[in-house]
C-alpha positions in Angstrom: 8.4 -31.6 1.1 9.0 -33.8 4.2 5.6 -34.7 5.7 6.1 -36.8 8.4 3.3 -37.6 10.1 3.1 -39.1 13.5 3.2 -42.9 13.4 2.3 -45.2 16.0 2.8 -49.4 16.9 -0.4 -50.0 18.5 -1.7 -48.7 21.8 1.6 -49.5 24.0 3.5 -46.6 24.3 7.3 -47.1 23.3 10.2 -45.1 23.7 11.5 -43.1 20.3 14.1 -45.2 20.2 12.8 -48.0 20.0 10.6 -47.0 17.6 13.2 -46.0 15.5 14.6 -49.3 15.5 11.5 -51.0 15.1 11.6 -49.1 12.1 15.1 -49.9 10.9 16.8 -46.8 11.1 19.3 -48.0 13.5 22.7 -49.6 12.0 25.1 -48.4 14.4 25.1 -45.9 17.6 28.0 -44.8 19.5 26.2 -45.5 22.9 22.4 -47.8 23.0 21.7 -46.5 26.2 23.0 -43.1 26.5 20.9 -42.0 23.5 17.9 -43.8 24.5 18.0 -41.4 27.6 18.6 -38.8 26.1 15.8 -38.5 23.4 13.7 -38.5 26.2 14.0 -34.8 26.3 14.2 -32.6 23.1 18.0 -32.4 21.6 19.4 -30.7 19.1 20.5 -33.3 16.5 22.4 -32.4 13.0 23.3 -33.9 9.6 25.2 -33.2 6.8 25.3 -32.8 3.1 28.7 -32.3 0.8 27.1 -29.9 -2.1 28.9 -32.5 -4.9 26.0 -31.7 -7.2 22.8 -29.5 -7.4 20.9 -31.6 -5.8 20.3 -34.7 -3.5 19.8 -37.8 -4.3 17.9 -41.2 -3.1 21.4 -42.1 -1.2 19.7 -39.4 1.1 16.7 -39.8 1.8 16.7 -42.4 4.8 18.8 -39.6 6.9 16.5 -37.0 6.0 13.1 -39.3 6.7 15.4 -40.2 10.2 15.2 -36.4 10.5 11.8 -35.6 10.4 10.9 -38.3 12.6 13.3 -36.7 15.2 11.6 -33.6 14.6 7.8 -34.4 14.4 9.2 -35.8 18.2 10.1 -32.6 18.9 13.5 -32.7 18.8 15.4 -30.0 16.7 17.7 -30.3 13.4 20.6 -28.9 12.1 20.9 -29.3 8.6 24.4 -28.9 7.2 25.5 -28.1 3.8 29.2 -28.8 3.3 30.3 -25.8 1.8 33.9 -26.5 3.8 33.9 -29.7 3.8 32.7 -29.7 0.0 35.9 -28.3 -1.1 38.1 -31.3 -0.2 35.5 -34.0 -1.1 34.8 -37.0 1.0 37.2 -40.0 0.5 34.3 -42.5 2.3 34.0 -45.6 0.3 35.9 -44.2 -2.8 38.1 -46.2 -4.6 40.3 -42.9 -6.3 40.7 -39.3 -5.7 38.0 -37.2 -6.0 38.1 -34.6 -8.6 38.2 -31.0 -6.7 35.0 -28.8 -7.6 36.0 -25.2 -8.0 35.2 -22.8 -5.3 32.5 -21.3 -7.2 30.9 -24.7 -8.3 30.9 -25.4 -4.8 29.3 -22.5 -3.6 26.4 -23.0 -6.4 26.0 -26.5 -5.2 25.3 -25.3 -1.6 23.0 -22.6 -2.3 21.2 -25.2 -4.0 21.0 -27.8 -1.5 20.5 -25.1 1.1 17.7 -24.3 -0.9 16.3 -27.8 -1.3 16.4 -29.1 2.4 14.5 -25.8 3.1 12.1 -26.6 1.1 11.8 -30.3 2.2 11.3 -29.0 5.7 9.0 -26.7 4.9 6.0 -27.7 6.6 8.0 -29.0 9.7 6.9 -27.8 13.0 10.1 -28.0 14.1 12.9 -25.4 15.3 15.1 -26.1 12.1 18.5 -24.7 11.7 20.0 -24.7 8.2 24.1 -23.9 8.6 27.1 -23.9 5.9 30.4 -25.2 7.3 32.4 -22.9 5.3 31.4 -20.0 7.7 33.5 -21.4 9.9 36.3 -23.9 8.1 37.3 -21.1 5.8 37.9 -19.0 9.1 40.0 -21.4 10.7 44.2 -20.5 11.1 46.0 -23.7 10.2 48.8 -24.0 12.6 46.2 -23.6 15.7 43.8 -25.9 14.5 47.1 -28.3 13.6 47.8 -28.0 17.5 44.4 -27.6 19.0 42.6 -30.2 17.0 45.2 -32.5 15.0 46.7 -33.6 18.0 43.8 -35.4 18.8 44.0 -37.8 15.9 46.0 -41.1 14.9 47.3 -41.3 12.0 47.6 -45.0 12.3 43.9 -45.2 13.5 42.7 -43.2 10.1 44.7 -45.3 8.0 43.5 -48.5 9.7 39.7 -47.6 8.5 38.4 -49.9 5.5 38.0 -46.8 3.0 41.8 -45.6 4.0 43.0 -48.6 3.9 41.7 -50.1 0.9 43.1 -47.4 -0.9 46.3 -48.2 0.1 46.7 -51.8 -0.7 45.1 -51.2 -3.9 48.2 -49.0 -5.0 46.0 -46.3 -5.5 47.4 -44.1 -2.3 46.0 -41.0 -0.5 46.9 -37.6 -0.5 46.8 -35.2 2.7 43.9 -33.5 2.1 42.2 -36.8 1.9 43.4 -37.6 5.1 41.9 -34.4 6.5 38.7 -34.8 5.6 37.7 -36.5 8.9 39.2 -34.1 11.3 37.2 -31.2 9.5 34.1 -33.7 9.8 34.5 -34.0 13.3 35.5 -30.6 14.1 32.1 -29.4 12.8 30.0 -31.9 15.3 32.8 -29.8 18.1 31.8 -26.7 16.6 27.8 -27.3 16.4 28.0 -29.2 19.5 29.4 -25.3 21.1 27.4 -23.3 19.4 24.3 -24.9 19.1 24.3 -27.3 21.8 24.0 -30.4 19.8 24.6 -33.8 21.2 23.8 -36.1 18.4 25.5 -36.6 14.6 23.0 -38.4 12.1 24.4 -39.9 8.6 24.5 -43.0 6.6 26.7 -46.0 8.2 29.6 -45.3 5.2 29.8 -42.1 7.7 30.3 -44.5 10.8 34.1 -43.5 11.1 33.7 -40.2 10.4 31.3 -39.4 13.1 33.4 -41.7 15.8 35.9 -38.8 15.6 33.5 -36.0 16.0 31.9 -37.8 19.2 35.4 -38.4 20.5 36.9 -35.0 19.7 33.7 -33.8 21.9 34.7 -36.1 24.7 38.6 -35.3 24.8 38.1 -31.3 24.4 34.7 -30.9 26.2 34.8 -33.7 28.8 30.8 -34.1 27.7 29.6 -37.0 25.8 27.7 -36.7 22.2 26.2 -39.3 20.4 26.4 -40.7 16.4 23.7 -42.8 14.8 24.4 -43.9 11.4 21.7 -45.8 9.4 21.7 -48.5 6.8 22.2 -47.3 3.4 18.9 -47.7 0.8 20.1 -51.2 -0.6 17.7 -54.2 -2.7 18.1 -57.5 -1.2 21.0 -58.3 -3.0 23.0 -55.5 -1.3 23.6 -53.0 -4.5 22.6 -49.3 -4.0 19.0 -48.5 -4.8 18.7 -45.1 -6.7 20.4 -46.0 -10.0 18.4 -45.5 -13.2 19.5 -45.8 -16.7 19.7 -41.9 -16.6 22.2 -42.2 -13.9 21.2 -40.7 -10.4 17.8 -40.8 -8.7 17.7 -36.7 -7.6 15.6 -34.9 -5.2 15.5 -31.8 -7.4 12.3 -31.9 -9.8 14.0 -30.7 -12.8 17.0 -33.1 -12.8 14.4 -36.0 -12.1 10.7 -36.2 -12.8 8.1 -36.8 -10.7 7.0 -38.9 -13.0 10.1 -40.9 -13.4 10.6 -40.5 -9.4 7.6 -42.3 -9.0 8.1 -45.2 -11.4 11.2 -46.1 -9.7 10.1 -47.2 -6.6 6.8 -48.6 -7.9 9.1 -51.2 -9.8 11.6 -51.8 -6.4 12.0 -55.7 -6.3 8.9 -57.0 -4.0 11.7 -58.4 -1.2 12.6 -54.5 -1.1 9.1 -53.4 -0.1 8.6 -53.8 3.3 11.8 -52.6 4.6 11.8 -49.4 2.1 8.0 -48.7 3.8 8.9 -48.8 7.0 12.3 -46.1 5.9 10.8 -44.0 4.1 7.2 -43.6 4.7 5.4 -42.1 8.1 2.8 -45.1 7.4 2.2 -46.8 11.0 3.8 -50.2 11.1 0.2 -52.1 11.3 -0.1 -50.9 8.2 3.8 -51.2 6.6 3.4 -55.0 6.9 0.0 -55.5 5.9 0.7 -53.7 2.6 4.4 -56.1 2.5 2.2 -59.3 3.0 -0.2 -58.6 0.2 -0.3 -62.0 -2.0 0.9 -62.1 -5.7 -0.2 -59.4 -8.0 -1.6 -57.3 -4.8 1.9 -56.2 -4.2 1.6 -53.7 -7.0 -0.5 -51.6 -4.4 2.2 -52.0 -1.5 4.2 -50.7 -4.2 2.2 -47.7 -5.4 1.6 -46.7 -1.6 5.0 -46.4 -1.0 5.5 -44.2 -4.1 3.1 -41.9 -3.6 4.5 -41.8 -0.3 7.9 -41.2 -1.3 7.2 -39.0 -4.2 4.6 -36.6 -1.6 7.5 -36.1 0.9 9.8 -35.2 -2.0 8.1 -33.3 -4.6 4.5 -32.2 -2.7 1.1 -34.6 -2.7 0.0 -32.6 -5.7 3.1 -34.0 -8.0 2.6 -37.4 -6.4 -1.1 -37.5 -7.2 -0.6 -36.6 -10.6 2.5 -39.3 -11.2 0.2 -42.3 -9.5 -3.2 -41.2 -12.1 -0.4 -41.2 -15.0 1.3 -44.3 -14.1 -2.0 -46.1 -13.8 -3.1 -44.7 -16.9 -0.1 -46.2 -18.6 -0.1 -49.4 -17.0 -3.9 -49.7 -18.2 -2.3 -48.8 -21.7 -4.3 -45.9 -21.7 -1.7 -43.4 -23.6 -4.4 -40.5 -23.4 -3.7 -39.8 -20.5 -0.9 -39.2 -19.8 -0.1 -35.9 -18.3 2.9 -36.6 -15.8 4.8 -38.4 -17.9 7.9 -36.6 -18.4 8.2 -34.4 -21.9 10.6 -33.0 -24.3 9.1 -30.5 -27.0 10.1 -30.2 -30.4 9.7 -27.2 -33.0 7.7 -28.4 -36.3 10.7 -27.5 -38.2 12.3 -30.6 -36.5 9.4 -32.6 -37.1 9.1 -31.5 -40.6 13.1 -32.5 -41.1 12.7 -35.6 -39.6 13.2 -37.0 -35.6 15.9 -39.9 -35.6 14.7 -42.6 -32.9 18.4 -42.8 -31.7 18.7 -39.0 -31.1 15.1 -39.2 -29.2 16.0 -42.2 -27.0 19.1 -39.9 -26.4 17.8 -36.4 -25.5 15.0 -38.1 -23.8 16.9 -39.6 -21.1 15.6 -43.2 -22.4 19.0 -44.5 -22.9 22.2 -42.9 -21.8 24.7 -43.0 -25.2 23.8 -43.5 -28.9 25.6 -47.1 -28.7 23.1 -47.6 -25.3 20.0 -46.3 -27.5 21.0 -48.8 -30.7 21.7 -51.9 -28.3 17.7 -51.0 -26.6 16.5 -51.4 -30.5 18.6 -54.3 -31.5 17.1 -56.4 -28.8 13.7 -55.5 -28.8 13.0 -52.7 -25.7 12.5 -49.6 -27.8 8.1 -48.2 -28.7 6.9 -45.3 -30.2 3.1 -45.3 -29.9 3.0 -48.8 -28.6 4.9 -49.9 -31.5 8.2 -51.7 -31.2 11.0 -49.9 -33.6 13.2 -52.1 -34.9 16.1 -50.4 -36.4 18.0 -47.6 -35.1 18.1 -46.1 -38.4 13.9 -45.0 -37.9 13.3 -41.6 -38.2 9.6 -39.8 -37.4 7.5 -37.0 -39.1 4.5 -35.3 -38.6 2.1 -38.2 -39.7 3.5 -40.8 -36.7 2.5 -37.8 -34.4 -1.0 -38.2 -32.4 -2.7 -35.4 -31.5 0.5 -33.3 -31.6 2.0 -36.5 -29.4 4.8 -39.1 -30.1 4.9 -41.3 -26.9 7.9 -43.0 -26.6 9.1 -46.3 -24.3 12.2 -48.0 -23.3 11.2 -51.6 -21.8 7.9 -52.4 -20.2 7.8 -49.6 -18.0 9.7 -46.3 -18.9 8.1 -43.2 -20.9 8.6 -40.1 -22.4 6.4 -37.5 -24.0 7.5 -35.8 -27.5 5.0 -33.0 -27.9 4.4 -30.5 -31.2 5.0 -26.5 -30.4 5.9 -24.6 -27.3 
């Protein structure tokens, strides 16, 4: 659940603003000084999310921590699942066509994420709208919205933008529902902008474009002027995504990733990544986001466990969090006994009694992602069972490598995995 506490630089007052981009939030805003004046008066603000899977994930999380900032203000969100818009799929920064989820997938998907950014706001004390764009892109009649809203655009000016165009010259081409994509994007900031009198669009900055139109389809229909803010995406100092694990995605949703493993991600973020990840994605006061960043050496580790327990509490509830930091420290003590919030698979003694192949475990454990993944983490060395390297893919456990009813598995230095006896 998002708890975003209020924060504060020291005892000058400062605008939100400019605490916002004190902060970092701010890549890119349609108009500096326009929205500077107008957050000093509560707005109603939105952002969206395409349901392409069950759950979010870490590419989200600086828009929604943007969000509850905004709120704990006391300005008021609109949080949009793409049940519309999650039918044609997002071409932004794709390099091919997007596969097309069926209607129903789609429609599971957005309950879902409905159902998750409810929960995340939770404990907001904020006027929090949660809205599904196909309630009104389903309803729309084609030729009018051809001739009262595709007029608007340029063809030439959408296939000008990087993702568009990029596509083109790599032969790979675009098809018109591609194309579309943005004007039903920016006809949902036109339609929350009348019906729920929002001025400002919030997203990532691969959503720059996209929200340009809606603030301009505003301005040429309503003759009023809306704002977009887009923010920097979660990247290491290199520039590559943050929120890839060997599993694949870094989810919101409990039960697609751990708490456990949640929390070990981003107490293992590279130490250049600290500092700025604080300050996104924690309501710590920035006195305190830099003193944690400067700590010397080995003393980074608890910068680093800060801002997971941080991350993990406004995620999955202080409770999880608490119980993911005494496991992780338990580990990193090499203290196996204790640990409870490691994540864990459960076997039947029939299996044990028939024997557990380490290749099938590092498999169905999530510890490596295909067999020929799971043999390579053998072969060179990354692969413990009890604190015991295994080396050869061919190892298979019984009931006598079991401790207390427990196999504890590890890939590398830092990942685990419970395999427990019974149900």
């Amino acid at each position: 659940m998002i708890d975003a506490r209020p924060f504060s630089n020291g005892p000058v007052e400062t605008s939100l603003y400019q605490t916002l981009a004190d902060r970092g939030f701010i890549h890119s805003v349609s108009n500096a000084a326009g929205l500077r004046a107008a957050l000093e008066r509560p707005c109603v603000f939105y952002v969206g999310f395409d349901p392409t899977a069950p759950s979010l994930h870490t590419g989200h999380l600086i828009p929604l921590a943007l969000a509850a900032h905004l709120a704990q203000a006391g300005h008021h969100p609109v949080l949009l699942a793409g049940g519309g818009t999650g039918l044609i799929g997002d071409p932004t920064d794709r390099a091919e066509t997007r596969n097309l989820l069926s209607a129903e997938l789609v429609a599971a998907n957005t309950r879902a994420v409905r159902q998750q950014v409810d929960r995340l706001f939770e404990n907001e004390q904020a006027d929090v709208a949660i809205v599904d764009n196909a309630e009104w892109l389903t309803e729309l009649r084609y030729l009018e919205f051809l001739r009262d809203i595709g007029r608007y655009f340029s063809v030439n000016e959408i296939l000008a933008t990087e993702t568009y165009r990029a596509r083109l010259e790599s032969g790979q081409g675009l098809n018109f529902v591609e194309i579309n994509y943005r004007l039903l994007q920016a006809y949902d900031f036109l339609h929350l902008f009348r019906e729920h009198g929002c001025l400002l669009q919030i997203g990532g900055s691969d959503q720059w474009a996209n929200i340009l139109a809606g603030v301009d389809l505003i301005r040429r229909i309503e003759g009023e002027e809306a704002f977009g803010l887009v923010t920097p995406l979660l990247t290491t100092s290199t520039g590559q995504k943050m929120g890839k694990t060997a599993g694949g995605a870094l989810w919101l949703d409990q039960s697609l990733t751990s708490s456990y493993d949640f929390f070990q991600y981003w107490i293992n973020i590279e130490d250049a990544s600290v500092e700025r990840t604080l300050a996104l994605l924690t309501p710590l006061p920035m006195d305190e986001v830099r003193a944690l960043a400067a700590l010397p050496g080995a003393k980074i580790r608890t910068a680093k466990e800060r801002l997971a327990y941080e991350v993990t509490a406004r995620v999955h509830g202080r409770e999880a969090a608490a119980a993911a930091r005494d496991s992780a420290r338990a580990l990193f003590r090499r203290d196996s006994g204790s640990t409870a919030a490691a994540p864990q698979t459960r076997v039947t003694e029939d299996q044990v009694a028939a024997g557990l192949g380490i290749v099938d475990l590092l498999l169905t454990t999530g510890l490596a992602v295909s067999r020929s993944a799971a043999r390579r983490l053998i072969k060179q060395g990354g692969a413990y069972a009890n604190d015991q390297r295994v080396d050869s893919p061919e190892t298979v456990f019984h009931a006598d490598e079991f401790r207390d009813g427990e196999l504890l598995l590890r890939s590398g230095k830092k990942r685990y995995h419970r395999i427990l006896i019974g149900s």
